[in-house]
C-alpha positions in Angstrom: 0.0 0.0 0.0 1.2 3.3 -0.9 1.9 5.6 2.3 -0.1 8.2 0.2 -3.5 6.4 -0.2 -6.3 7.3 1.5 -10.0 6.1 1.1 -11.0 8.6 -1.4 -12.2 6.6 -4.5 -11.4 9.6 -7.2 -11.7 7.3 -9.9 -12.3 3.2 -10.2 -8.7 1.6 -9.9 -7.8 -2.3 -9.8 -8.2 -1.4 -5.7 -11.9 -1.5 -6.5 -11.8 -4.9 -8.0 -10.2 -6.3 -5.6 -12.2 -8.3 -3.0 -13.1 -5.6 -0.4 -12.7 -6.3 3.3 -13.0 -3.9 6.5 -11.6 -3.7 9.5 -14.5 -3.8 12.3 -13.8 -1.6 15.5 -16.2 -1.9 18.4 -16.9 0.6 21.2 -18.4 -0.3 24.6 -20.9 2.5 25.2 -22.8 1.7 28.1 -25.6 3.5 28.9 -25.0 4.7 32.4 -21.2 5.3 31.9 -20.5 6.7 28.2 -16.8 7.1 27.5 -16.0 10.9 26.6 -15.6 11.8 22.9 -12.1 12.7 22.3 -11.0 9.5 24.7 -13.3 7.2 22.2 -11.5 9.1 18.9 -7.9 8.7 20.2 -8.3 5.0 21.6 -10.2 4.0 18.0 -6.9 5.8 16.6 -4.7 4.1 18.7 -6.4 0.4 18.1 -5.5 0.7 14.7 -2.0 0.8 15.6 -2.2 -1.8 18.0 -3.8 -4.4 14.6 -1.2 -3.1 12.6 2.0 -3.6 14.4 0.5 -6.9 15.9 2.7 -9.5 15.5 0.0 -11.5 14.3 -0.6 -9.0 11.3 2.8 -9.1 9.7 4.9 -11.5 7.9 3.3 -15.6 8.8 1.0 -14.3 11.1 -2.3 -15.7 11.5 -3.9 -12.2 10.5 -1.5 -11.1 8.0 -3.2 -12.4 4.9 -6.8 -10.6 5.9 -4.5 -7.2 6.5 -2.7 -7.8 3.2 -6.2 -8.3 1.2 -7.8 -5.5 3.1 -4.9 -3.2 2.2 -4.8 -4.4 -1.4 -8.6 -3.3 -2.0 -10.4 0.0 -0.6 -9.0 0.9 3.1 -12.2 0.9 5.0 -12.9 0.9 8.6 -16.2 0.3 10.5 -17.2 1.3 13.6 -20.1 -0.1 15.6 -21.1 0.0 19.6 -21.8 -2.5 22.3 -23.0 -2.8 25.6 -23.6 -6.0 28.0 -23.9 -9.1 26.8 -23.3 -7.8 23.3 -19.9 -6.7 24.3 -19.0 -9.9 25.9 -20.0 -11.8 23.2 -17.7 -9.2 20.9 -15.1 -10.1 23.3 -14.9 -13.7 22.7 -14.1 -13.5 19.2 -10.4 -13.0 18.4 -9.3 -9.3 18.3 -7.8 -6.9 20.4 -9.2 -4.4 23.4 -7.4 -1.6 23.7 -8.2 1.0 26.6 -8.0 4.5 27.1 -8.9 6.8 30.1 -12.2 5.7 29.9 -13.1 4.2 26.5 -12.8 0.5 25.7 -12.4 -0.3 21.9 -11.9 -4.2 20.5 -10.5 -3.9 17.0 -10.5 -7.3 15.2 -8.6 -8.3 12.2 -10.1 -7.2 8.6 -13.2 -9.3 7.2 -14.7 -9.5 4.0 -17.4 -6.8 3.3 -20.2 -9.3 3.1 -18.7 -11.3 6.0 -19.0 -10.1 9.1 -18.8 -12.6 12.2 -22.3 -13.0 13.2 -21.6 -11.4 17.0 -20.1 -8.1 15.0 -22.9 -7.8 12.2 -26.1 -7.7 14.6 -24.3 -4.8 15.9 -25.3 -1.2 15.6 -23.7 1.5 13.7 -25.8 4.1 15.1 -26.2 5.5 18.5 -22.3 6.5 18.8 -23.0 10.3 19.6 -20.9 10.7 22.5 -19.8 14.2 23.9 -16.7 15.7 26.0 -17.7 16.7 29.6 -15.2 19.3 29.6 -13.3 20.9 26.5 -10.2 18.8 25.9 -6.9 19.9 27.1 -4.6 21.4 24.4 -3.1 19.0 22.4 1.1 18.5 23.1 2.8 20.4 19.9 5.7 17.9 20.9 3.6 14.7 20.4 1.6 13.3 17.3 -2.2 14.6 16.6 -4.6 14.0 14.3 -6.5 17.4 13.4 -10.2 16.9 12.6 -11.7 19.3 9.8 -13.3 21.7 11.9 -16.1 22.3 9.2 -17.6 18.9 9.4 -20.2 17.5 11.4 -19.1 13.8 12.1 -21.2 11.1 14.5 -18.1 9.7 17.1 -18.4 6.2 15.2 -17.6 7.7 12.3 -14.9 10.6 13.1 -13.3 7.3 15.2 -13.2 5.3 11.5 -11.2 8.8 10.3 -8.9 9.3 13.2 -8.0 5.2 12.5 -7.1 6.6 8.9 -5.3 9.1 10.2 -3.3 6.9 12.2 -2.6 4.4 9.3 -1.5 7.1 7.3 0.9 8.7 9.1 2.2 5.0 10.5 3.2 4.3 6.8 4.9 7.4 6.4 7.4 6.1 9.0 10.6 4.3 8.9 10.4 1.3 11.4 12.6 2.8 13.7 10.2 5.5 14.5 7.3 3.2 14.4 9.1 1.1 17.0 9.5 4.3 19.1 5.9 5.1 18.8 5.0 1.4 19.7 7.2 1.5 23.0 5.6 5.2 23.4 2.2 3.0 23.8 1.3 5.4 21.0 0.8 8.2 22.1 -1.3 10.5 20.1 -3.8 13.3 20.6 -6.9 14.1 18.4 -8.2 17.2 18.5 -10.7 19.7 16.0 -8.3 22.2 14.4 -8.6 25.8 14.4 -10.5 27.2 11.5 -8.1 29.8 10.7 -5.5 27.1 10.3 -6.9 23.9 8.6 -6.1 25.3 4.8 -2.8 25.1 6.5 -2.4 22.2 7.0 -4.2 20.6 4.6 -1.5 22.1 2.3 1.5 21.7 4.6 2.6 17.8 2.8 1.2 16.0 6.4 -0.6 12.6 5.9 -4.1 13.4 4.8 -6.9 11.4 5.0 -9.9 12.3 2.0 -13.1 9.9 2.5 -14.7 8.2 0.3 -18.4 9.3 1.1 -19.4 5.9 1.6 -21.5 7.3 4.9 -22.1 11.0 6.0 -20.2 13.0 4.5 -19.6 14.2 0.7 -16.8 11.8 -1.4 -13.4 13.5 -1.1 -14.1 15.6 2.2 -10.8 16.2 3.8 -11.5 14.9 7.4 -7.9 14.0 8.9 -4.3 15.4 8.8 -2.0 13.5 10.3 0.9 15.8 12.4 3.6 13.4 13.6 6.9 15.1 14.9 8.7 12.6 12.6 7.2 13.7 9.5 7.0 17.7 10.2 
């Protein structure tokens, strides 16, 4: 995969005719303890990371041929939500939970588009409108962050698909001894909505930058993501 692609389909290319898969990511939102927004976003981010640098995603690993087929066709990510028994039952299927302050997220290797484990496809894709308590603190200039398009109105389950592009993005821009760094970090990252006055900036400034396809929400070729790692400034 190119470090350059993103999900934006600007014309049909063999990627399309390749057999599609997606990678499924599934929040626990329970209904008396909601995980804030921004710790949903950069845990969904983060979980991405974790699948890709996964032992069990590279080389003989029992995952790598679904990541290899998923990143041979159309990069797509899908998030859905769990609670109770649903999310137990998500649990028991082989994936990954990764945690953040609050925010619980199983990502689980890539399946085929019509294929979905039946546990992950009686899932919801709705319902993932979560808010932040409080205003996050300002992103670390120091650290990565993955700037949302401040113009865009985005559900959580699907700005958490766009930070997880994001992510990728910038994680293929990077030479493997700074993705080991960021591994042993525990991936750090921050996402955060940029500042109107500076998102032409950098959606110009040569950063990883992620344009959707428009399969859900949004418009085909909406600039959601820019990816700011201090490696690739």
């Amino acid at each position: 995969m190119p470090p350059s692609e993103s999900p934006f389909r600007a014309e049909r290319t063999a990627r399309d005719e390749a057999p599609q898969f997606v990678l499924p990511l599934v929040v626990r939102i329970e209904k008396a303890a909601p995980p804030a927004r921004t710790d949903a976003l950069e845990t969904a981010a983060r979980a991405v990371l974790v699948m890709l640098s996964d032992a069990r995603s590279v080389g003989d690993g029992e995952w790598a041929q679904a990541v290899r087929d998923w990143q041979d066709a159309r990069i797509r990510k899908v998030v859905r939500r769990a609670r109770g028994a649903e999310w137990r039952r998500a649990g028991a299927l082989a994936g990954i939970t990764v945690t953040g302050e609050v925010a619980q997220v199983r990502v689980f290797p890539p399946v085929p588009l019509d294929g979905w484990p039946k546990d992950l496809a009686r899932l919801q894709v709705s319902g993932t409108d979560l808010d932040d308590p409080e205003p996050p603190a300002a992103a670390d200039p120091s650290g990565p962050v993955l700037w949302l398009n401040p113009g865009l109105g985005m559900s959580a389950g699907k700005a958490m698909a766009q930070a997880g592009h994001g992510a990728q993005l910038a994680w293929w821009e990077l030479s493997d001894q700074e993705r080991a760094a960021w591994r042993d970090a525990g991936f750090t990252l921050a996402v955060r909505t940029a500042d109107p006055g500076r998102w032409d900036e950098l959606t110009t400034s040569g950063l990883p930058l992620v344009r959707d396809a428009g399969f859900t929400e949004i418009a085909p070729g909406s600039c959601t993501v820019v990816a700011d790692h201090p490696a690739l400034r």
